[in-house]
N, C-alpha and C positions, 0 to 999 in steps of 0.2 A: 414834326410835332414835338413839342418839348414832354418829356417824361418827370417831368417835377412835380410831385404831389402837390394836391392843394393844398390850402388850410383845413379844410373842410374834411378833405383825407388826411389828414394826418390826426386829427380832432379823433376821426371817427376810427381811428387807428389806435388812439390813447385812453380813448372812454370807452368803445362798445365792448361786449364780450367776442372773444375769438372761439369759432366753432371748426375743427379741423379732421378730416379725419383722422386714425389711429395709427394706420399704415403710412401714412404722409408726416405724419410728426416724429413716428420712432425710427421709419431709412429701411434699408433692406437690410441692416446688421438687425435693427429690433426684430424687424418681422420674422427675422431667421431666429429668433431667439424664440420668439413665441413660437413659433413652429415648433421647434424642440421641448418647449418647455410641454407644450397641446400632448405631444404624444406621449408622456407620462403621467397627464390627466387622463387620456382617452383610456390606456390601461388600467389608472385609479376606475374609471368607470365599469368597467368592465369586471371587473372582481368586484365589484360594490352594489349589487343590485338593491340590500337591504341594508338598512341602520346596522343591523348586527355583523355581516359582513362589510360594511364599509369603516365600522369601529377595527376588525378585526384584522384589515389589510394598513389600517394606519398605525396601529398597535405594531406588529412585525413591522413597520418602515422605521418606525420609534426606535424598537430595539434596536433593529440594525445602526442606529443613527448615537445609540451610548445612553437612551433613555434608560431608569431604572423604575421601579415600580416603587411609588412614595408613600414613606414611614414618616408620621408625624410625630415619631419620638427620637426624628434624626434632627439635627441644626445641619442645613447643607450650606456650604460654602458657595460662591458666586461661580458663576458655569455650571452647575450641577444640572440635571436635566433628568426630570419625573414626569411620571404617569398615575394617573388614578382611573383605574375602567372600572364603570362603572356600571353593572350588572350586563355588559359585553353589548350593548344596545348605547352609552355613549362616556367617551372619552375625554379627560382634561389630559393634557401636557403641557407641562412648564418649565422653564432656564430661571434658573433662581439669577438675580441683578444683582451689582455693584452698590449699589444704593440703598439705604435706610430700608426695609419694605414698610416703615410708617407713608412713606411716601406716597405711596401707591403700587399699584400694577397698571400692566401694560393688558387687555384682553383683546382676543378676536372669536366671534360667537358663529360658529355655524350647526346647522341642523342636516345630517345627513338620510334623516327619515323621507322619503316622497309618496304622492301617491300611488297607490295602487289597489287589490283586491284582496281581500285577508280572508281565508277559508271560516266559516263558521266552525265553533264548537261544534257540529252534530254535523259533516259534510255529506258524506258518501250517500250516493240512490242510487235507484237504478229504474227508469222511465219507458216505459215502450222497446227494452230491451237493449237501452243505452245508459251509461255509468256518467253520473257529475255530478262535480265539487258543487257547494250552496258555497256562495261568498257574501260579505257586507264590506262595499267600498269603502279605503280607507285615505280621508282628505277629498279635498275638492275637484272633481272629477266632471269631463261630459260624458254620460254612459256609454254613448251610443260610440264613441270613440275606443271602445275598449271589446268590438264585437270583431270576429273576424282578422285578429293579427292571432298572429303565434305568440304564446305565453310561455312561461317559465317558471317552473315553482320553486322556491327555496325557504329554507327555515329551519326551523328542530320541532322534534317530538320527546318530551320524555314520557317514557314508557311507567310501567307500574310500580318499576322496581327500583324507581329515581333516576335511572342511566335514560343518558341522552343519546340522540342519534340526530346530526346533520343530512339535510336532504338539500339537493341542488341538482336539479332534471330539466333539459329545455335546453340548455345553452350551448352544447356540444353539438358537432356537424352529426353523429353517429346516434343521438339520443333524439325520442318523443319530443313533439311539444303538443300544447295544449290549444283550446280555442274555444271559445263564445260564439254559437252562429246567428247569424240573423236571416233575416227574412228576404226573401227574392222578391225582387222589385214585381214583379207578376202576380203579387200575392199580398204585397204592400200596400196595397192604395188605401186603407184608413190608417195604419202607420203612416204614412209619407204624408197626410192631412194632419196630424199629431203636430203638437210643437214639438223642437228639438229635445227638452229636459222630458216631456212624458214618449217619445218614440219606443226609449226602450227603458224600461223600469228596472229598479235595483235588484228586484225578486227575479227579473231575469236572465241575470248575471251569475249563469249558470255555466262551470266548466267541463266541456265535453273531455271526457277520459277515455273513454275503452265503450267496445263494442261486441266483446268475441267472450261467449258463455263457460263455463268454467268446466274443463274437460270437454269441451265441442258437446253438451248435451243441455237439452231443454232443461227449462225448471224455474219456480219463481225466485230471482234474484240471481240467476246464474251466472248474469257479467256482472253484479258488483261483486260477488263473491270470487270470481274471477280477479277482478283488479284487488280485493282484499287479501286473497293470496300470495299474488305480485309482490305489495307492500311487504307481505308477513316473510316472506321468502327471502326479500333484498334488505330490509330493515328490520325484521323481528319486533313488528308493531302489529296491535291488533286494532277491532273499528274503536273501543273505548280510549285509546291513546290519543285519539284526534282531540280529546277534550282537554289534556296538558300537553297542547301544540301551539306552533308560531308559524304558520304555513302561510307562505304569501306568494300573489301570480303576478309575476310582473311580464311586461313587454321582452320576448326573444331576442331584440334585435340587439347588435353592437353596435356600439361605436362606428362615425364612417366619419371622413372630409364630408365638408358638403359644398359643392361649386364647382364646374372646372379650374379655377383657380385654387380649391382647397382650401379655400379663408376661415369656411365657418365646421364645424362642428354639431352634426346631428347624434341625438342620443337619448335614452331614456334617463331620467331622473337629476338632469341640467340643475334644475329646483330642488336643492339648494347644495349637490354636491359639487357644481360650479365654480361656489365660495370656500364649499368644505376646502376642497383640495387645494388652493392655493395659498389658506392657512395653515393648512397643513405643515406643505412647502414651507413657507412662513418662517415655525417655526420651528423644525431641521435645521433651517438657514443660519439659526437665530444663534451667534455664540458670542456668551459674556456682553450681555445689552448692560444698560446702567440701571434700568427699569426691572423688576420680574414679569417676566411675560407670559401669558398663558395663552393656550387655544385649546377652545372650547367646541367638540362634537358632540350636539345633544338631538336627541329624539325627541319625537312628539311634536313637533311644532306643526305640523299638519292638520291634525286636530285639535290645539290649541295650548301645548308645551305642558299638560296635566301628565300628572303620573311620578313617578319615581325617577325617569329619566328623562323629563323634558324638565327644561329650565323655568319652569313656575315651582320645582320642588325645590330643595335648598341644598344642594350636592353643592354648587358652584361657591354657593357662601361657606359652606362648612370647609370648604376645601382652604380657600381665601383664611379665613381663620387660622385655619391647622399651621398653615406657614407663618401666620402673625403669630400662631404661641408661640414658635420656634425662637423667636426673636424678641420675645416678650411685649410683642405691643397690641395694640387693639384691634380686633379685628374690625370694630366699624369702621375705627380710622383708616383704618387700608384701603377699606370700599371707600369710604366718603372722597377719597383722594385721587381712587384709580378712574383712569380712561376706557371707554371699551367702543370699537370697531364691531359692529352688530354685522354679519358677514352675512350677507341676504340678498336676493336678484332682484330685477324692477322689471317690469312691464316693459319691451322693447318696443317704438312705434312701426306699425304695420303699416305700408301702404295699402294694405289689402283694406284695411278695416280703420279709415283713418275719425272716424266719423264717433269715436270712441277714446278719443286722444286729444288732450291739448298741447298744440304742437311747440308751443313756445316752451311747456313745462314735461314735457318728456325724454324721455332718453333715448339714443339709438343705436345701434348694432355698430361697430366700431367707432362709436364714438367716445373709450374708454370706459374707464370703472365708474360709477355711477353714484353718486351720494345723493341721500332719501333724505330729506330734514324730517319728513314725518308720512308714515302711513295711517293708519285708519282706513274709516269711511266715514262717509256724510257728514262733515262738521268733524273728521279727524278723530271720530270716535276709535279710539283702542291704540291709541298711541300714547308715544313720548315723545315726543317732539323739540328734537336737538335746541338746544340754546342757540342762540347770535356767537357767542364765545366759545362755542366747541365747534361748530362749523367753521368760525375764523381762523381756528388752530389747524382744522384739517387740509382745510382749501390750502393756507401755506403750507405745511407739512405739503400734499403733492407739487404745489407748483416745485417746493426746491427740491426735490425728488427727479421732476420731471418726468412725473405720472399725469398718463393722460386720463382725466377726468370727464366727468359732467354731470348736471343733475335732474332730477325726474322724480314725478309723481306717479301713481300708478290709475291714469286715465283721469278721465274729467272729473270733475268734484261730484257729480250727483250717478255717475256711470256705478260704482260699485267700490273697489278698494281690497283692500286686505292689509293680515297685519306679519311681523316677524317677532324674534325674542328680544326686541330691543324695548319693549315692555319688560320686557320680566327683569331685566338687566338695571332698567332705569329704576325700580323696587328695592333694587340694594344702593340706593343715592350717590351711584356709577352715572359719571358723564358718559353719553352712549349718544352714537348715528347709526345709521344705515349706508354700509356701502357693501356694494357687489356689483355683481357681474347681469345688463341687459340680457332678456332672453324674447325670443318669437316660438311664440306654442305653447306659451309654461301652461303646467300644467297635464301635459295630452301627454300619446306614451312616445312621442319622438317628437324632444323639442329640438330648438335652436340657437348656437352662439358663436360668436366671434371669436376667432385664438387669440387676435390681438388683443384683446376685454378679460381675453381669462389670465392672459401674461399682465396685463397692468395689477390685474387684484392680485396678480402675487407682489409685485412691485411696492403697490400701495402698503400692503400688510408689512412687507419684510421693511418700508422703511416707516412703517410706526412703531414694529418693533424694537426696530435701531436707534429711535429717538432720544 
């Protein structure tokens, strides 16, 4: 039988789109690379449970890396490399370029905030002889997912006297953890008739602490005073300190492979430190571009990038500025010029759950880094939605890269949506996408992802930075 293509294949070989997977396009040297690259993500992960800690651990990789902490009464020369932290909750870093900065900047946007459970102002009870936290989830969560694993708390407290104190309990083989209990299936049956979102209600998202009364002797309140002790003993905090606190419970678990194979990566808070850390990376990487390049670790975007340290406030513009007075030029012109890489996950398609996915416009689990032309919901509501002429630029920028790509919506057009800071970006009239790294679970407290997905979005990033 003759092996000569048709016409027909060869047509279909020059027009359609090619869909590959990840591992098959980059060889066993890429996949070795992702590999190595994965296991200094999984340790980012792992020291980064919060915004503050994940600002914290990038900050010391900066330093070590020749960052310096940025004065905008310096003019820095080309190479130069700054930092601006910003209230330790989110970070900009930048390699000042070769280039005019009328020109533009070079940006990559990610949000190291995820969710989780955030201690109320007024926490500590004590109930039928047992001590818990009150919490108010923080971001979009299924409750009933968050009952029953081991927790971990971490955060500060400043006390009365303005000094701070770091807490971080749960993570260590030798240390407590904490827990949410639910109800036995024996006892459940109008629970288990519930829909999923009312089974277990927010008010129930109660952290069990401690059991054992304060000196082994009766009394009313004797185990919270009992654990108030504890606290006062090992932190020199009393119960009114909870009220200038940042106490948050996240998921116990670490980092693992996940597959006999080891492909993918199980972990808590994938959404959006996925992207963080290959920006990161990114821009470490980054030396003497042509461009100024920045990457950007902001908070908030979980609940909706308000505040002081999520990217709807104007840290990012005044920042962008400070370098344009350096230079004398304007700082709209700088924005109105510059580019920016929105570093954000997409919905990965589940075969579990396909009925929720259109499968022609989705993304998948190595199927590379993942470009969003527009989030929202329903008719695209709460986006920006990349231009025909920024996508054109990006799509070539990987293909000559030879980053494996692909693009995706997040679920059917009437299913639901969500959105990223590529809004708030698109505000400073910044050319802005969305690209990031495919995830399975986002969301829950042990999602899922690809090494080879998290190795391209570093790929991606470090060659828009080198543009």
């Amino acid at each position: 039988m003759s092996e000569e293509k048709t016409r027909s294949e060869l047509l279909k070989e020059q027009l359609f789109m090619k869909k590959e997977h990840t591992s098959v396009c980059i060889g066993e040297e890429g996949n070795a690379q992702a590999d190595s690259f994965s296991e200094g993500y999984m340790n980012y992960l792992d020291c980064s449970k919060t915004e503050r800690e994940a600002v914290e651990t990038a900050l010391e990789m900066a330093k070590a890396g020749g960052f310096t902490e940025f004065d905008k009464n310096v003019r820095y020369p080309a190479g130069s490399k700054v930092y601006l932290n910003n209230r330790g909750k989110s970070l900009i870093l930048a390699v000042i370029g070769h280039k005019d900065i009328k020109d533009g900047v070079r940006i990559s946007a990610a949000h190291v905030d995820a969710p989780r459970l955030d201690l109320k102002p007024n926490p500590l009870y004590e109930e039928s002889e047992l001590a818990y936290f009150k919490t108010h989830y923080y971001g979009g969560i299924k409750k009933y997912q968050w009952t029953a694993i081991p927790l971990a708390l971490h955060g500060v407290v400043v006390r009365k006297d303005g000094s701070k104190v770091s807490i971080s309990i749960g993570e260590n083989e030798d240390e407590p953890k904490f827990v949410i209990t639910d109800l036995l299936p024996h006892l459940a049956a109008n629970q288990m008739r519930s829909t999923m979102a009312e089974g277990i209600k927010g008010e129930t998202l109660n952290i069990l602490i401690g059991s054992r009364p304060f000196d082994n002797t009766a009394g009313a309140d004797a185990v919270k005073l009992n654990i108030m002790n504890i606290l006062n003993e090992k932190y020199g905090i009393i119960e009114e300190d909870f009220l200038s606190a940042e106490l948050e419970a996240v998921p116990a678990f670490k980092a693992s492979d996940i597959g006999f194979d080891r492909s993918m990566i199980g972990a808590y808070g994938h959404d959006d430190r996925v992207c963080a850390y290959p920006a990161l990376m990114a821009i470490l990487d980054c030396d003497e571009p042509d461009y100024t390049c920045i990457t950007v670790l902001t908070d908030k975007e979980e609940t909706g990038s308000e505040g002081n340290t999520g990217l709807d406030s104007k840290y990012l513009e005044y920042f962008v500025c400070d370098l344009a007075g350096m230079s004398g030029a304007d700082g709209r012109e700088v924005l109105s010029n510059s580019k920016c890489l929105s570093a954000d996950v997409n919905a990965a398609f589940d075969p579990n759950f396909p009925e929720v996915y259109e499968k022609k416009n989705t993304c998948f689990i190595n199927g590379g880094v993942c470009i969003t032309k527009y989030t929202g919901s329903r008719g695209k509501g709460g986006t920006s939605d990349a231009s025909a002429e920024f996508m054109g630029e990006i799509r070539s920028l990987l293909d000559s890269e030879n980053v494996c790509w692909q693009t995706g919506e997040l679920g059917k057009v009437d299913e639901g949506g969500g959105g990223t800071v590529a809004k708030y970006i698109a505000h400073l009239n910044v050319d802005v996408v969305d690209l990031g790294v495919p995830v399975l679970s986002m969301h829950a407290p042990f999602e899922i992802v690809s090494k080879t997905d998290v190795y391209m979005a570093y790929r991606a990033f470090l060659a828009f930075f080198n543009k």
